[in-house]
C-alpha positions in Angstrom: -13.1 1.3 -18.7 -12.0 -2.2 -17.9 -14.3 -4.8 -20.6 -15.8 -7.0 -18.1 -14.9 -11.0 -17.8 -16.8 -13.9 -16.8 -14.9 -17.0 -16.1 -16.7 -20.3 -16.2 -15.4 -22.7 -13.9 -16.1 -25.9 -14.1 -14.3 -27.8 -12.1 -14.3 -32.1 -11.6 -17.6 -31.9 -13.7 -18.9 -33.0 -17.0 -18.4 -35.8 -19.7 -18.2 -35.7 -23.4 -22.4 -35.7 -23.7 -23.2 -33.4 -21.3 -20.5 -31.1 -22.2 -21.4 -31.0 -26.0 -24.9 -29.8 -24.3 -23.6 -27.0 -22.0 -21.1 -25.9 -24.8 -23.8 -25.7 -27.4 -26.1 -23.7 -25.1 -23.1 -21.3 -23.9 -22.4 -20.3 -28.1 -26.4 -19.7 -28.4 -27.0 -17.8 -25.2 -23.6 -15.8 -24.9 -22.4 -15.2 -28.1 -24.1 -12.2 -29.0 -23.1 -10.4 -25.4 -20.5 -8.8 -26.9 -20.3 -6.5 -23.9 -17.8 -8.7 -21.9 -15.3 -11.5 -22.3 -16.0 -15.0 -21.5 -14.2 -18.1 -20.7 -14.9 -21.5 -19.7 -12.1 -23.3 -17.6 -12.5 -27.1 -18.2 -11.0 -30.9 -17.0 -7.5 -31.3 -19.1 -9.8 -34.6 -21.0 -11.9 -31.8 -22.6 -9.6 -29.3 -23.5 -9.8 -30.7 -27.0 -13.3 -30.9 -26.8 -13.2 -27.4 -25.7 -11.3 -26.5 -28.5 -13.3 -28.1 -31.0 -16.5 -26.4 -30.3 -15.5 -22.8 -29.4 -12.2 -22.3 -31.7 -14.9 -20.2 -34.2 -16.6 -18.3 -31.7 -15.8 -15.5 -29.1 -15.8 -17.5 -26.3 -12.4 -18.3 -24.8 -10.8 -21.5 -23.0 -8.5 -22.6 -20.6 -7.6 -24.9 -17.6 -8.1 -25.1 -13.9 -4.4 -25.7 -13.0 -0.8 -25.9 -14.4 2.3 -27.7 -13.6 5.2 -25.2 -11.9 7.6 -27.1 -13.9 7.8 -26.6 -18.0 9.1 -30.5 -18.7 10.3 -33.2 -16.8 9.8 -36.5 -15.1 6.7 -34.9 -13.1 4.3 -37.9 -13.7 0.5 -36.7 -13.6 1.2 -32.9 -14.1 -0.4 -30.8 -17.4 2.3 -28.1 -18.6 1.6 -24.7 -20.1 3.1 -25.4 -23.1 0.4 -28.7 -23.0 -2.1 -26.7 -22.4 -1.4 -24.1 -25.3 -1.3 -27.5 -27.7 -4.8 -27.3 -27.3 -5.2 -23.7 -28.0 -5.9 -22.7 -24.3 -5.9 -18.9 -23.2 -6.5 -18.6 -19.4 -5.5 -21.1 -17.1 -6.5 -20.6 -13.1 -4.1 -20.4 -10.4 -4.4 -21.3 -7.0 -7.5 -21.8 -6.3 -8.3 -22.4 -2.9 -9.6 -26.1 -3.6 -6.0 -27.0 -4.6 -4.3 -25.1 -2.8 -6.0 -26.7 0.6 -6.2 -30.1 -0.4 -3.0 -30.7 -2.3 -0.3 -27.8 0.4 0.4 -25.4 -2.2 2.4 -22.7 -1.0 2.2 -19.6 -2.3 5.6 -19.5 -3.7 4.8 -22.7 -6.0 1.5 -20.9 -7.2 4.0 -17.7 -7.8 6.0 -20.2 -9.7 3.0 -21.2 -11.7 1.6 -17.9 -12.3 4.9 -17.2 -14.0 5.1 -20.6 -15.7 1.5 -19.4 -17.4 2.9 -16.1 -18.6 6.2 -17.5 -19.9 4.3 -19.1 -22.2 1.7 -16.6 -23.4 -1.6 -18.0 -20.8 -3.2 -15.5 -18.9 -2.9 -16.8 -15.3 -6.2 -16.4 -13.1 -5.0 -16.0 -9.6 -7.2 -16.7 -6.8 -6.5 -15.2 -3.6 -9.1 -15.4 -0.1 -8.6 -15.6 3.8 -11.4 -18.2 5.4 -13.7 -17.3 7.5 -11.4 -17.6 11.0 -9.1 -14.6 9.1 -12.2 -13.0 8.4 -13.6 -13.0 11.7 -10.2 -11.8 13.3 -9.7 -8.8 10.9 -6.7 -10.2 9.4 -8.0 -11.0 5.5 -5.9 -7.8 4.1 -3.1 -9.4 5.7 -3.4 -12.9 4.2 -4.5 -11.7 0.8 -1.4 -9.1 0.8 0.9 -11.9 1.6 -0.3 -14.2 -1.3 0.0 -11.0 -3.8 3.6 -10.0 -1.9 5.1 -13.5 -2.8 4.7 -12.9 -6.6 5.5 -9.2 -6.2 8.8 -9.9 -4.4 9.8 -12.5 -7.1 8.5 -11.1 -10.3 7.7 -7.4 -9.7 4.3 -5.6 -10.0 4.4 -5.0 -13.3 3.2 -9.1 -14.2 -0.1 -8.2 -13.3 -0.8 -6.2 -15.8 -1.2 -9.0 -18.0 -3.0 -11.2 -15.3 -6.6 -11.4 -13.7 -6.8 -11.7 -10.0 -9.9 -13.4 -8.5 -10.8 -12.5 -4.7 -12.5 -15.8 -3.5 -13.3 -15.8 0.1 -12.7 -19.0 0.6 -15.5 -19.1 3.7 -17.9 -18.2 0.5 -16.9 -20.7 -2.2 -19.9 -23.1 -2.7 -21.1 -22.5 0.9 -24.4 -20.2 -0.8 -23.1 -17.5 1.3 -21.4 -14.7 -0.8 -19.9 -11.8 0.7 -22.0 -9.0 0.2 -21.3 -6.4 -2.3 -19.3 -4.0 0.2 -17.1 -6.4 1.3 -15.9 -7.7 -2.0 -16.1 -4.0 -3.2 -13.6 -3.4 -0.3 -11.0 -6.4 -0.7 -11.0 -5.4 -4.8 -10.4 -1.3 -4.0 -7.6 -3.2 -1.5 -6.0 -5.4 -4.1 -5.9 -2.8 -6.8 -4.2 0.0 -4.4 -1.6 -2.5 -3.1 -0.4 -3.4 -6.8 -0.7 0.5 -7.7 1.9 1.3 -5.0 4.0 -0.2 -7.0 2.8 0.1 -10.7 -0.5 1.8 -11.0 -0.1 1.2 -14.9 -0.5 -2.3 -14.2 -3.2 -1.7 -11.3 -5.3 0.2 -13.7 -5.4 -2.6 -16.5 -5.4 -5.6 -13.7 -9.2 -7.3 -14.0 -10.1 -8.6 -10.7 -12.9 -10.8 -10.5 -15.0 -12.0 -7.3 -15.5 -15.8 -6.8 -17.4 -17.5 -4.6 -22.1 -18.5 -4.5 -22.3 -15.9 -7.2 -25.7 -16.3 -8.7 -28.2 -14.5 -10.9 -29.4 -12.8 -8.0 -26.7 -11.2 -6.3 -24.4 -10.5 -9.4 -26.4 -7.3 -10.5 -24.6 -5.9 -6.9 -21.2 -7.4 -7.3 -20.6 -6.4 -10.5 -21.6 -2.7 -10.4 -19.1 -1.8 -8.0 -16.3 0.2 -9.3 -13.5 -2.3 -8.5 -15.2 -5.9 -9.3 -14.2 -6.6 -13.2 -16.4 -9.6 -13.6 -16.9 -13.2 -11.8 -15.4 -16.3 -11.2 -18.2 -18.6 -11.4 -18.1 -22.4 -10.6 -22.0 -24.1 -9.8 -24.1 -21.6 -11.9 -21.6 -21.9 -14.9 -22.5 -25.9 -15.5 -26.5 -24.4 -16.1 -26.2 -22.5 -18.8 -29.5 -20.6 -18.0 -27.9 -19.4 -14.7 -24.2 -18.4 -16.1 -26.8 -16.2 -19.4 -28.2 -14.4 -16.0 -24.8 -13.9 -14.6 -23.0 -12.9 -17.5 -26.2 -10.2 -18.6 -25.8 -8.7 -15.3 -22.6 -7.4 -16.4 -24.4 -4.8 -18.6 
């Protein structure tokens, strides 16, 4: 059985203060859940903050984005090899937020899923259609074509030391999460494509959901068969709210 993980996703939030707050609260409340693997994904300024306060305790940390390049005159881009500096262990992938708002193209987030692994981060890799896909039956298409790029470039067998995240991108902060069947359905879809291929590497793949995960729908999400955890960006800055999530998991 897959341990389950909750990722903690902070995004453009925070400051020294009220970090040192939220962090303290996540050692005391999570800590003794020794049933699953947690993470928090922080702004590059606190990685060392991060590391600081969590190097002693089972709770792991990482980034919210990587460069594609390793070195170079790339001004304003954070490397993997940066990133591990600070002692960093996950870093997320193309979330949807970045991907939008910045034109990433799903062979530069290949490229930096690969850049991650090269040099030893586990790469989070979000993948979601919006809510036009949805609506016209095509999200297995869109979410095969974003796994297909790093398939045809890398093989199959790179996800088995990965963690996908299916975030719908129609759900992400909206309040409106897809409901347990659909989520359970894209997961069962994501894990079959990759097993195609390498069911070795499908079997050990975590995917996670993302997107208006709260205490009360987790309990749903995360007992389907396929759904390996959460992706979690508002409830994770209360740490009352990401304890609820993260219990659910048991």
């Amino acid at each position: 059985m897959r341990q389950k993980l909750m990722v903690a996703n902070w995004k453009m939030h925070g400051n020294l203060a009220t970090n040192k707050q939220l962090l303290e609260a996540y050692i005391e409340k999570l800590s003794p859940l020794n049933y699953l693997q947690v993470v928090v994904c922080v702004p590059y300024p606190y990685l060392a903050q991060a590391q600081s306060m969590l190097q002693n305790t089972n709770i792991a940390w990482g980034a919210q984005n990587i460069s594609k390049d390793a070195v170079g005159a790339f001004t304003g881009e954070v490397s993997a090899a940066m990133l591990k500096d600070f002692g960093a262990s996950y870093v997320v992938i193309g979330h949807s937020e970045r991907a939008t708002a910045y034109c990433e193209s799903d062979e530069n987030i290949a490229t930096k899923f690969m850049q991650a692994q090269t040099h030893g981060l586990i790469p989070i890799l979000c993948v979601g259609e919006t809510l036009i896909e949805r609506e016209a039956g095509v999200m297995q298409m869109v979410v095969a074509k974003q796994l297909d790029t790093i398939i045809n470039l890398y093989g199959a067998a790179v996800f088995a030391n990965a963690v996908i995240s299916y975030e719908p991108i129609w759900a992400i902060g909206t309040g409106l999460a897809a409901s347990a069947e659909q989520a359970q359905s894209m997961h069962e879809f994501i894990r079959g494509r990759i097993a195609k291929l390498d069911q070795a590497a499908a079997a050990s793949l975590k995917i996670l959901y993302g997107g208006s995960v709260n205490p009360q729908n987790a309990v749903q999400l995360l007992v389907m068969q396929d759904i390996d955890g959460g992706l979690i960006g508002k409830c994770s800055l209360n740490a009352q709210e990401f304890e609820g999530i993260c219990r659910a998991a048991a």
